[in-house]
N, C-alpha and C positions, 0 to 999 in steps of 0.2 A: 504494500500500500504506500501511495507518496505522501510526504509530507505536503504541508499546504500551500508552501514554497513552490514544490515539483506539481502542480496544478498550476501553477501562472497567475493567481489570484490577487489583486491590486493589495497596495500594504494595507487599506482600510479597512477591506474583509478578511483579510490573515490576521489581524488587532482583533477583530470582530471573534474569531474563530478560537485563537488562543485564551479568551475570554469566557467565550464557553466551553474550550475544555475545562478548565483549572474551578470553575460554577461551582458550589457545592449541590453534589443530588438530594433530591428530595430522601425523604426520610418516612418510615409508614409502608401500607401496603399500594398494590397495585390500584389505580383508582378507575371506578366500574362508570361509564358512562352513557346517558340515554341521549341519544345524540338527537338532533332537528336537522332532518332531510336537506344537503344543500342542493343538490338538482331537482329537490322538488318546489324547494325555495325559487330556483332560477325560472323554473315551466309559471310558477304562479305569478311573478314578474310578469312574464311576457303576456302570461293569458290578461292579466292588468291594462296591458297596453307601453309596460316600462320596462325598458332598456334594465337587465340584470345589472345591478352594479352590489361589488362588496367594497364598501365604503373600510378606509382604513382610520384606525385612531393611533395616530402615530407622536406623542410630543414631541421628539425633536429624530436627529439622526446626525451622523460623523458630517456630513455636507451640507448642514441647512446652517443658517444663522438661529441663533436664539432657541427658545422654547418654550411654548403653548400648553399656560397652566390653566385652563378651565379644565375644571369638574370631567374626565372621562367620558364619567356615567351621562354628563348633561351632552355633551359630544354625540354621544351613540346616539341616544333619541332623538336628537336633530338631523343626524343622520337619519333614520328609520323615518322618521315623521317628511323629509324628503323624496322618502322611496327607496332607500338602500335594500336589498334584496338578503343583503347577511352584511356581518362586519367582520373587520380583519382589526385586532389588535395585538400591538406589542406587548411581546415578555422580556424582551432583551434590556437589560437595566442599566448596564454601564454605558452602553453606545446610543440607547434611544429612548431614556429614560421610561422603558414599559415597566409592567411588574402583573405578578400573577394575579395578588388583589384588584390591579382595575379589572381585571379580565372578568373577576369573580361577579366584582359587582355592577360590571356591564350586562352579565350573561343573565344577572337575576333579574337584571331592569328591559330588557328586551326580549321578542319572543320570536327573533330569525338566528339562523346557523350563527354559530361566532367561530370564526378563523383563530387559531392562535399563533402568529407569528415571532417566530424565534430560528435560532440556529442548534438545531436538535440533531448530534450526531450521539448518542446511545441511549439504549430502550429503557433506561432509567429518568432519563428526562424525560419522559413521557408522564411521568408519576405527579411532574411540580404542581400540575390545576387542571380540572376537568374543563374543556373547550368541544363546540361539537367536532371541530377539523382541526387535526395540525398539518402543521409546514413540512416535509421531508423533499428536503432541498437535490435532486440527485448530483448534482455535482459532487456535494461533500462525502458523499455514501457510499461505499463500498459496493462491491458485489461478489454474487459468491461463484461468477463463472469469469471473469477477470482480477485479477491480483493488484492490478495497478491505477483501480477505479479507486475513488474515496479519497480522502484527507486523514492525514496521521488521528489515528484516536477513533477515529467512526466507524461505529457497528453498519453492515450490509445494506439498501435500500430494503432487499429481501424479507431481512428479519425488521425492520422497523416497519418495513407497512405488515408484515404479521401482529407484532408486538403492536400495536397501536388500534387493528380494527380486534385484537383479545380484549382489549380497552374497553372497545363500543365505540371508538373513533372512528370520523373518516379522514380519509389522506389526502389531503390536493399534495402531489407529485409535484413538484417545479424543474421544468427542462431549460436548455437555451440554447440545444441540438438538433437536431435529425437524431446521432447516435444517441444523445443522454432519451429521446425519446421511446427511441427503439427498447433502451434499458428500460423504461421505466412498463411500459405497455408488455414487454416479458416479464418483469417480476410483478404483476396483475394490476395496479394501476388505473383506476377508472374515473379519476378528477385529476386533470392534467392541469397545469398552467403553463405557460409556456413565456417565459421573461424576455420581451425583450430589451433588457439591459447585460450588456456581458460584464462578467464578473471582474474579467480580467482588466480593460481597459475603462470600466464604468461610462460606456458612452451608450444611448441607447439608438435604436433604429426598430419602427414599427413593419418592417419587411419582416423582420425575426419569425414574428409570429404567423404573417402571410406562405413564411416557405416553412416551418415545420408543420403548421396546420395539416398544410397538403399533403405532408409524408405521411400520416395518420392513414394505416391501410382501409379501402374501401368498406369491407366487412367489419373493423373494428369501429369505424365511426359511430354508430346508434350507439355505442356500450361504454361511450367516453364523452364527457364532459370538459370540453374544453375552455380553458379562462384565460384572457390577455395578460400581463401585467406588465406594469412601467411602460411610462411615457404617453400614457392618456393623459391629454388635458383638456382639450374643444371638442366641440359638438362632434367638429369633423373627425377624428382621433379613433373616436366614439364608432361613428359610420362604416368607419374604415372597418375596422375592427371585425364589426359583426358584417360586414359583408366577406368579410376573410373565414368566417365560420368561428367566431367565438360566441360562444352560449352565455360568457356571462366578462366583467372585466373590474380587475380590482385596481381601484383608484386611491392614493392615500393622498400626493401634493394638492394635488389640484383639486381635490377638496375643503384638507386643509387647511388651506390659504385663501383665510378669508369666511365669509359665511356656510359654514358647514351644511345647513338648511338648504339655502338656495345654492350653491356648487352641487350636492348631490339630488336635486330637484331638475337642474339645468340638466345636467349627463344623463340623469334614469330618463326625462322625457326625452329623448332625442331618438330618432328611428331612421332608418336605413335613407330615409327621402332627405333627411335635414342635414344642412352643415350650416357653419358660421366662418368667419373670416379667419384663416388658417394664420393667420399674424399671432393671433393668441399660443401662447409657449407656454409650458412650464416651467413655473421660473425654480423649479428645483430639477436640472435636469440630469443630475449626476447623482442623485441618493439612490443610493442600494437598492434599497428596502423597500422605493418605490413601483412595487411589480403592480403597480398603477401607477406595486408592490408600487 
């Protein structure tokens, strides 16, 4: 297995990564979870009439300025009350000031899927807080038919979407390949995301997700759910997106910034017909974590 070095990974995600190995694990037994449908979260969206969106609650990140101290909990249902279809929050505490608590007391305060995003490479951090979805990033994750997949320290993709749906989890997968795709859809795989931000040089480009989409074999499409991340910000983004065959797309900046209400109101209503003046950027266009992340 290589270190995280020998993966090419920017210094911000090797800081990121080093961080959570050294984390202390949770402590207690395995934690049993009744998880909330997220593809059925995304179908009820659309039959709505609103563009899927998992709205992110992110306060801050290694690349943003500053950090965004309102209430979490008041976050998410501003979010939800715009139409977000699920939410994605942070647990990563040192890089993005998340924490399991908000997680806890968002999930009690809403009643759509909640994403738990973090950097989860062993089936022991799985245990830190009931969420209905975790993050199993494949880049960082081993496999158990290649030696030299994963990042120093990290149990297999294999065994953590095992370990995770023993839970009562589900898994959004995160690719930003054809190959890491190809991985993730053999070791079973059925909530894909597809980043396009590379890890390596953190620049992003929404093609990413137009050409892995397409590798997604014929027959396997109905039995996977696919979700955008990073680098939605406009209507148009948006348009794009789901004419490229995403089912659903997680946005945290461009949210974010700014009226959380009306940013995730503006993205959920937008439909294959709409765009707005592609001038509109996100002006965080290099955070990680924005697989809207």
């Amino acid at each position: 297995m290589n270190t995280s070095s020998g993966q090419g990974l920017a210094p911000a995600v090797e800081r990121i990564l080093d961080a959570a190995r050294t984390r202390d694990p949770p402590t207690g037994d395995h934690v049993g979870v009744d998880a909330r449908d997220l593809p059925a979260a995304f179908e009820t969206a659309a039959a709505d009439g609103r563009t899927p969106i998992v709205a992110e609650v992110k306060p801050t990140s290694p690349t943003t300025d500053g950090t965004r101290d309102d209430d979490p909990v008041e976050l998410a249902t501003e979010m939800v009350d715009g139409g977000a279809a699920a939410l994605s929050v942070l647990t990563e505490p040192e890089h993005f000031g998340g924490s399991t608590d908000a997680l806890e007391r968002i999930r009690d305060a809403v009643d759509v899927p909640v994403l738990r995003k973090d950097f989860l490479l062993r089936e022991s951090q799985l245990d830190a807080v009931e969420s209905d979805v975790v993050l199993l990033i494949a880049r960082f994750l081993g496999s158990e038919t290649d030696a030299d997949a994963g990042v120093d320290g990290a149990d297999t993709l294999e065994s953590m979407l095992a370990a995770a749906r023993d839970r009562g989890f589900q898994a959004l997968v995160e690719v930003h390949t054809e190959a890491e795709l190809e991985r993730a859809l053999d070791a079973g795989a059925r909530i894909v995301g597809v980043n396009n931000r590379d890890l390596a040089a953190l620049d992003v480009d929404l093609s990413t997700f137009e050409r892995v989409a397409d590798a997604v074999p014929a027959d396997a499409r109905a039995d996977v759910t696919l979700i955008a991340e990073s680098g939605v910000a406009t209507t148009d983004d948006v348009a794009r997106m789901r004419a490229a065959g995403a089912d659903a797309l997680l946005v945290g900046s461009a949210i974010m910034d700014g009226d959380v209400h009306e940013n995730t109101r503006r993205l959920a209503a937008t439909n294959g017909a709409e765009a707005v003046d592609s001038s509109e950027t996100d002006d965080d266009s290099t955070d990680i974590t924005e697989t809207t992340q």
